[in-house]
N, C-alpha and C positions, 0 to 999 in steps of 0.2 A: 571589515571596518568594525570587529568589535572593541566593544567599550574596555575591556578587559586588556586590550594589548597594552604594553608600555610602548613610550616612542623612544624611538633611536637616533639622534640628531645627525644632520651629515658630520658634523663637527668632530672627531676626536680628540675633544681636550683634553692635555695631562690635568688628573685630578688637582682640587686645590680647594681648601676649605682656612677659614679662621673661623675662633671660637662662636658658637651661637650669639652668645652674650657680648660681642665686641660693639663698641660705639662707632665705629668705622663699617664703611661699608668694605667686602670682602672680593668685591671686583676691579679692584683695583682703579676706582676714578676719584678726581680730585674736584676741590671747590675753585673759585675763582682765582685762588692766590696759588694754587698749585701744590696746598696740601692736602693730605688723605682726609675724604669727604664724611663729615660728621652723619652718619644715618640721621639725628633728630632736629638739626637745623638745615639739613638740605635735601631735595630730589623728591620724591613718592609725587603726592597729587598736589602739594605745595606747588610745586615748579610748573608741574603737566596743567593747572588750569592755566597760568598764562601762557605758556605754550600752543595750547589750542585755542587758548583768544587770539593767539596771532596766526594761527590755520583758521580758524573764520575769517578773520579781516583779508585775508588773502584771497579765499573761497567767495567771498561777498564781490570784491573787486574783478576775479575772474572772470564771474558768472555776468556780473554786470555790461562787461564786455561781450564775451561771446553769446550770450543767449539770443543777443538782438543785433549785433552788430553788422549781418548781412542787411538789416534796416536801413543803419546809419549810411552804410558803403552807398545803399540806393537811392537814400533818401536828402542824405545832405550831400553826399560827395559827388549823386549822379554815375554811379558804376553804372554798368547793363548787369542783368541779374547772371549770366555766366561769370561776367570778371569778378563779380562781388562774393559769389561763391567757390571761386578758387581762393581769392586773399582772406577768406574764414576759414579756407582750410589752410593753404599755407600758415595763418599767425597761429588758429589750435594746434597745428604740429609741429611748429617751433617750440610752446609753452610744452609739450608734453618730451620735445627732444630737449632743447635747453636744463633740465635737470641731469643729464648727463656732464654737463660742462659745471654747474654749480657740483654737483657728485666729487669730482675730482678735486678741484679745488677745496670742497669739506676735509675728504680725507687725506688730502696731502700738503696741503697749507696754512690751514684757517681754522680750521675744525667745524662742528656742526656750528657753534654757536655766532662764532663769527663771521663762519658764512653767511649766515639771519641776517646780521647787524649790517653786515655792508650791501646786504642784494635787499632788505625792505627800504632804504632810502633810493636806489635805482630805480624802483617800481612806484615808488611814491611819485618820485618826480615824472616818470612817466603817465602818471594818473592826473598829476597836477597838469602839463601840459595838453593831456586832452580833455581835458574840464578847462580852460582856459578857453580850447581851439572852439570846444563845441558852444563857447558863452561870449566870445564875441562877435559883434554883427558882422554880417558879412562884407558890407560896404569896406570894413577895415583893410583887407587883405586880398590879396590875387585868388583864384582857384587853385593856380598850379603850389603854391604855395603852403596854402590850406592843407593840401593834400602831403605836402611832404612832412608837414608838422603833424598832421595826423597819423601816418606810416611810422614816424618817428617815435610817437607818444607810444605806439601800441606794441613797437618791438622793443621798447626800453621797459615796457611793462612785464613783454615776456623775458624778457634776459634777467629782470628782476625776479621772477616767479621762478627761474631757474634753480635759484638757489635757495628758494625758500621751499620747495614742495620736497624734497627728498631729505630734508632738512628737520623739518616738522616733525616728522613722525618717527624718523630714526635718534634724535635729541628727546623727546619723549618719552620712547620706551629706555635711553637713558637714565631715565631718572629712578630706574627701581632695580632694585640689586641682583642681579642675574644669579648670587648664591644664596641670597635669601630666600627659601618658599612660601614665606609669606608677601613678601614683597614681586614674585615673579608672577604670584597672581592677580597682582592687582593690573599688570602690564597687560594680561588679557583685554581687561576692562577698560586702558584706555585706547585701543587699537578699535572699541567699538562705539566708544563716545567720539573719538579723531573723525569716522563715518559717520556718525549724529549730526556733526558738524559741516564736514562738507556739503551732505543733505540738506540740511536748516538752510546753511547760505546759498546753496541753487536754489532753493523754495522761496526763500525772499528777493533773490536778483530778479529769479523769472516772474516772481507777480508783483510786488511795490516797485521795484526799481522800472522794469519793464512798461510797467500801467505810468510811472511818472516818468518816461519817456516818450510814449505814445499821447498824453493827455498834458503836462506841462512843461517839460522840456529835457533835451538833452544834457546840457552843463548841470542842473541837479541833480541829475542820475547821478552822474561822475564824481563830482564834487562829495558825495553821501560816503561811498568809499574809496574817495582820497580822505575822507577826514579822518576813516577807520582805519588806515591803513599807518596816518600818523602816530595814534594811538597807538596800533599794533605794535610799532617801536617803541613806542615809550614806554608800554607794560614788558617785553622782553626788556632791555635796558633795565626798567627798576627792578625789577629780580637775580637779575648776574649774581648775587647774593648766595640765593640758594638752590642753584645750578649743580648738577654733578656734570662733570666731564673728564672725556677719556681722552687718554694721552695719544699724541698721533705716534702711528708706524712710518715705515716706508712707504713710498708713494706706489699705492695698488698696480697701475697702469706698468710702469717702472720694473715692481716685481715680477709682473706678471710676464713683460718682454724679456727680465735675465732668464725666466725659465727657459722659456721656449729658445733662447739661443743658446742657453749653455746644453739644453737636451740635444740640441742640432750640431754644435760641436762633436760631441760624444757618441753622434749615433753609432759609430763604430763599435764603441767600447761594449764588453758583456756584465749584465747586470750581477748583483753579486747575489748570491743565493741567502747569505746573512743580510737583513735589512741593518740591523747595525751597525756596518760599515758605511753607512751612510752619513752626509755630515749634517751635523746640527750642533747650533749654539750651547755649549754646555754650561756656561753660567750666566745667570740674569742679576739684574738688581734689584728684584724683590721676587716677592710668591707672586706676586699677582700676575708679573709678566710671564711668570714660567708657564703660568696655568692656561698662555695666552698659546704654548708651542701645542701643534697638532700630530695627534698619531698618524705612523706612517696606512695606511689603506692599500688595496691589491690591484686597484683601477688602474686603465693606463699605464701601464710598468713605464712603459717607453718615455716616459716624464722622469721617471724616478732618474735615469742617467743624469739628470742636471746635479742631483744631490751626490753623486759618484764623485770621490777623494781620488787623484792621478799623485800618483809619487812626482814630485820628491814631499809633497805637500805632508803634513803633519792634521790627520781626522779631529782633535782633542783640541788645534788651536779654537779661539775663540771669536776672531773677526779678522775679516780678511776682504778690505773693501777693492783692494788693485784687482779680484779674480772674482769679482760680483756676476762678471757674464760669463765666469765659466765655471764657477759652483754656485751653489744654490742651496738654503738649509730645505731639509726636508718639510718643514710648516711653510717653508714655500712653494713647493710643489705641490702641499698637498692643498693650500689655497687655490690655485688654479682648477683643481682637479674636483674642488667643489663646484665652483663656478662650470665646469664643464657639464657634473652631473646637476644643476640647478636647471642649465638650457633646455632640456624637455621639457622639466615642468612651467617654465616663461613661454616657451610656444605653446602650450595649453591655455593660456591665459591672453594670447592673441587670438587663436578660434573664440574664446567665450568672450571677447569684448567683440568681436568680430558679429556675434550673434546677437547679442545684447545691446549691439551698435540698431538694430533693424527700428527700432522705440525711438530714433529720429531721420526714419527717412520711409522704409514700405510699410511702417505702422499707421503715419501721417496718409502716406498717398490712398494704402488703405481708408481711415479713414473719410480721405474727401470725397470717395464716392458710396457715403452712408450718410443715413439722415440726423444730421447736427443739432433737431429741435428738438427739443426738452422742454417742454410746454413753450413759456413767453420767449425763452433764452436762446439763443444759435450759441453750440457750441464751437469753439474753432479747434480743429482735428489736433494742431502744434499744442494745444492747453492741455492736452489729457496726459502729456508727459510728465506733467505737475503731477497726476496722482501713481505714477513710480516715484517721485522725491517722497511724496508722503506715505506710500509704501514702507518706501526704506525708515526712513523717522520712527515707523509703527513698530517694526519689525525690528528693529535697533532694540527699543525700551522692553518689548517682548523680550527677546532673546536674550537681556541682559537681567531683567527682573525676574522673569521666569524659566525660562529655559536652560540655563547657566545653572543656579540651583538647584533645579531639578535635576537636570544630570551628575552634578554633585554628587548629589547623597545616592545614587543609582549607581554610578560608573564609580562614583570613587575616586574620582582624578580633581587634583587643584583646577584645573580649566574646564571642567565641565565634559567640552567637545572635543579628541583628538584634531590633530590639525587635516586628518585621512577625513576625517566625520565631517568635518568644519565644510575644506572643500568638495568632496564629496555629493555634497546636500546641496552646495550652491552651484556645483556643473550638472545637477540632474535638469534643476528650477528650468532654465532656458531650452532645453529638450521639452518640458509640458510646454514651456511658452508659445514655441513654434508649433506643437501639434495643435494646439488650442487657436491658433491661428492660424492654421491650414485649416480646420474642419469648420473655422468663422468662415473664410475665403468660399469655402465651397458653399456654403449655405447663400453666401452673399450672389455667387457664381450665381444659384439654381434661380431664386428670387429674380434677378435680371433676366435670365433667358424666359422663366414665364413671365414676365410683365412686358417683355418684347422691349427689352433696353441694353439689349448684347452689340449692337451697334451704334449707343448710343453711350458719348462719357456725360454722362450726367448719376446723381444719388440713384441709390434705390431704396424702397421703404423697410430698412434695416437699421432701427437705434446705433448711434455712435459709440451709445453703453456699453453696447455689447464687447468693446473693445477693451472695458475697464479692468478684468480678469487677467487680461494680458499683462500689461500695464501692471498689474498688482505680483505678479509673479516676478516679473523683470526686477522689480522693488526689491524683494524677497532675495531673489538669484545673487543682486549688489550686497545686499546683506553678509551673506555667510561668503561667500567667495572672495569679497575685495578684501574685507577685512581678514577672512582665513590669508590671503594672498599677501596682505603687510605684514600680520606677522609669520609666514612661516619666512619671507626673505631677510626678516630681521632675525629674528632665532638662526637660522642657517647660513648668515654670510657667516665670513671671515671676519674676525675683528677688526682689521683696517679697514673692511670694505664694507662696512653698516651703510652710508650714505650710497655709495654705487649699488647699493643693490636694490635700497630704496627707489632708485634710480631707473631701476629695472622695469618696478611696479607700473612708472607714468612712462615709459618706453613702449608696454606691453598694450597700454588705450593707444597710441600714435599708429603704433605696428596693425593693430585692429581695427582702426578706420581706413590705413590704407590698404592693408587688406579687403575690406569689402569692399573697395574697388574695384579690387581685381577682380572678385568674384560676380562681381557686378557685367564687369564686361566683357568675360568667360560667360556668363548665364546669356548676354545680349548677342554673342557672337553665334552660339548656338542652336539657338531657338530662335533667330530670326532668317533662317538659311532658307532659301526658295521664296521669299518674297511671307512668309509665315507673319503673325503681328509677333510673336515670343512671350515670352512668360511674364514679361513685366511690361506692354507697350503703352503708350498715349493716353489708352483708350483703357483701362484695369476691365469692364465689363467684356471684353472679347479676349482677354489676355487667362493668364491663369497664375495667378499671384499664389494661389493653393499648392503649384507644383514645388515653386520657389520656399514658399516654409516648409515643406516636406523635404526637401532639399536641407533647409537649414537645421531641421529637427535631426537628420542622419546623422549630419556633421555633428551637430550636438552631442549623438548618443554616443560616436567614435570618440568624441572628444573627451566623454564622460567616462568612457571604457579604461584611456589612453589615463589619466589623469590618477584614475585608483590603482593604476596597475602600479605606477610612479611612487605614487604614496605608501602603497605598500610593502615596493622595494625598498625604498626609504626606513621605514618604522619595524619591519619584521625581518630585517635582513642589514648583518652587521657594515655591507658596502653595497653602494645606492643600486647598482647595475647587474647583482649576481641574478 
């Protein structure tokens, strides 16, 4: 991971440049009326702040929901506390799989922009109606009913967030000119202010909104961002203005199945040893879209057959939509074939939420058997997650103030950090996490077996504090990882597939909590064999919660091995896989 390497994108774009000096932007996107986007009335940080005024107003209303909502399920609706935490997990991994279905529609219908426009009034009115449900008296209405008006509120709120989270960030880094290098650096800096932001808004859901759920009532909570969520439409809406936007392609999904059936037609046929017999579009209607076709790459041959010309057919024609499933231009093969070599590096990023997931559940249980008092105060174990939001917050303005800079004028690259560097730094974070929390665990361990409380689930006289190191690294780990992780799927989609791959990102937390599931009950199947209590039982003082982060520290470190190796095949090797 030296500073010194240049990066090699998976992308082989045909070159394409306009003059330095041009008042147009050179990537070919346009303004609201659909002509060539004026650089000084539209895009950079003009557009990007209300853009991520409406990634908070979203982030605020999420948060507001989930942080507490196993509350609500038990408290107003009467769940038992197993039903109420399967329907917190079912609605978080709708909201995180639902960006797939908003993805698609981005880039095959609507575009990034319009997809906003029609999914924050979705969500709005699902915000409205469960600010309604939670504000009127209960005398008004049945139970059974209650309930389905509630159900109802919360998955119109996720089918709305659908389309705004993969949305946000890909229409964002939009707005700066991918052939500008001045303008490409500032894309860095909103990829890390878009995480300032989601931070902020967990950090105010979980304590104002939360404390005025707990202390005055539910319908305020709600009500707080339904009102911002209003807004959040109104400030995208009055900017359409000075929006840059990209033209849509062909529908990803679409292209992606001609591939793979017109390669399957052809498995017979033999590859031709000249790659320029292969077909591809030879004229476009401007430079911009030329600059959009990808070089052919040596991965996966056996794709390339889709791009294979069969007599009587003519190579040099220009479109040819009747034999769509059974030629294929070669930038469409080679889009798949990115997306192919992208999949290792998204299952890297399932282990590290998978690990990073541990800061809401054996961090907690940890926690509740350590002593909570802090002179006059109890702390409660769920609270110390707030000091990972603030973590990340810290570590944002760090990284952005200082650290960016610094590596500047050091390394000499417009971004400071490779993207190898970026994530690199933020898959080690979670490997300290877990050892620093195995060798708390055993300290906690030794303290209860002298005090003669290995039989007993109650505290031991071990600060909660001690837990805030954790915690502050998990912060850190979010830092350089997510955001390494938005942009490098944004630099390395495909150009029609910015939004799906966006898409990937909130795929990648979904896949990570239910993976630790699994892992959950592989660990529980294990180690509780012969009547054993297991690594994680009832009882944490007779159990061994130390084996379990030692466990997750390995994974860690494989995962942190697995990820540079990726990286580097990427950056120092002209195709991702050699």
């Amino acid at each position: 991971m030296e500073a010194a390497d240049e990066e090699s994108p998976l992308l082989h774009l045909q070159p394409y440049r306009q003059d330095v000096g041009s008042d147009y932007t050179s990537d070919g996107t346009v303004d609201i009326s659909g002509q060539p986007a004026l650089k000084r009335n539209t895009g950079n940080w003009r557009a990007c702040y209300m853009i991520l005024g409406v990634e908070f107003c979203e982030c605020v209303a999420f948060f507001a929901i989930a942080t507490n909502l196993v509350t609500y399920l038990t408290t107003v609706l009467h769940k038992s506390k197993v039903t109420a935490a399967q329907n917190v997990s079912a609605w978080v991994g709708a909201c995180f799989l639902t960006p797939l279905i908003g993805a698609f529609v981005a880039d095959t219908y609507l575009g990034r922009y319009w997809t906003m426009v029609v999914s924050l009034p979705v969500s709005t009115i699902g915000m409205i109606v469960l600010t309604v449900s939670a504000s009127v008296p209960k005398s008004y209405y049945r139970p059974d009913v209650h309930r389905a008006v509630v159900y109802l509120a919360l998955y119109l709120a996720a089918l709305g967030s659908g389309g705004i989270k993969p949305c946000t960030s890909a229409f964002g880094a939009d707005q700066f000119d991918s052939e500008d290098p001045m303008e490409l650096e500032k894309k860095g800096s909103f990829f890390n202010w878009y995480y300032f932001l989601i931070s902020l808004g967990s950090l105010l859901s979980g304590t104002v909104l939360v404390w005025l759920q707990d202390n005055v009532g539910w319908g305020i909570s709600f009500a707080i961002p339904t009102v911002l969520m209003i807004l959040g439409l109104a400030v995208l809406v009055g900017g359409s203005r000075v929006y840059r936007f990209r033209k849509l392609g062909a529908s990803p999904f679409k292209s992606i199945c001609q591939v793979v059936v017109a390669a399957v037609r052809k498995w017979h046929v033999q590859l031709p040893d000249d790659i320029s017999l292969l077909y591809e579009l030879t004229n476009s209607s401007s430079a911009a879209e030329s600059s959009q076709k990808i070089q052919h790459t040596n991965q996966f041959r056996s794709l390339d057959k889709a791009a294979i010309v069969l007599p009587p057919l003519d190579k040099t024609c220009t479109i040819l939509p009747m034999y769509s499933w059974s030629l294929c231009t070669v930038t469409q093969v080679e889009e798949l074939k990115i997306l192919l070599r992208m999949f290792p590096v998204w299952a890297t990023f399932v282990i590290f939420y998978s690990v990073t997931g541990q800061s809401a559940s054996t961090f907690i249980e940890q926690g509740m058997v350590m002593d909570n008092c802090v002179g006059p105060f109890a702390i409660p174990p769920a609270s110390l997650s707030t000091v990972c939001v603030l973590s990340g917050l810290i570590w944002v303005s760090i990284y952005e103030t200082m650290l960016v800079p610094l590596a500047r004028r050091y390394a000499g690259k417009a971004k400071g950090f490779s993207q190898t560097q970026h994530l690199g730094i933020g898959f080690a974070l979670p490997m300290l996490t877990m050892v620093y929390s195995a060798i708390l665990e055993m300290k906690r361990l030794a303290i209860a077996q002298a005090s003669g409380l290995a039989g007993q689930n109650v505290p031991v006289s071990m600060s909660i504090l001690w837990q805030t190191p954790a915690y502050v690294l998990n912060g850190a780990a979010g830092v350089f990882s997510v955001i390494g992780m938005m942009e490098f799927f944004y630099d390395q989609a495909p150009y029609a597939m910015k939004s799906l791959c966006a898409a990937f990102t909130q795929l990648a937390v979904a896949s990570g909590y239910y993976f630790n599931t699994i892992i959950f009950g592989v660990v529980a199947a294990a180690t509780t064999r012969g009547g054993a209590p297991g690594w994680i039982p009832d009882n944490l003082n007779e159990g061994h919660l130390d084996n379990f982060f030692w466990m997750m520290a390995a994974l860690s470190l494989l995962n942190f091995c697995a990820i540079c190796a990726l990286l580097q095949a990427v950056y120092r090797e002209d195709n991702f896989l050699n």
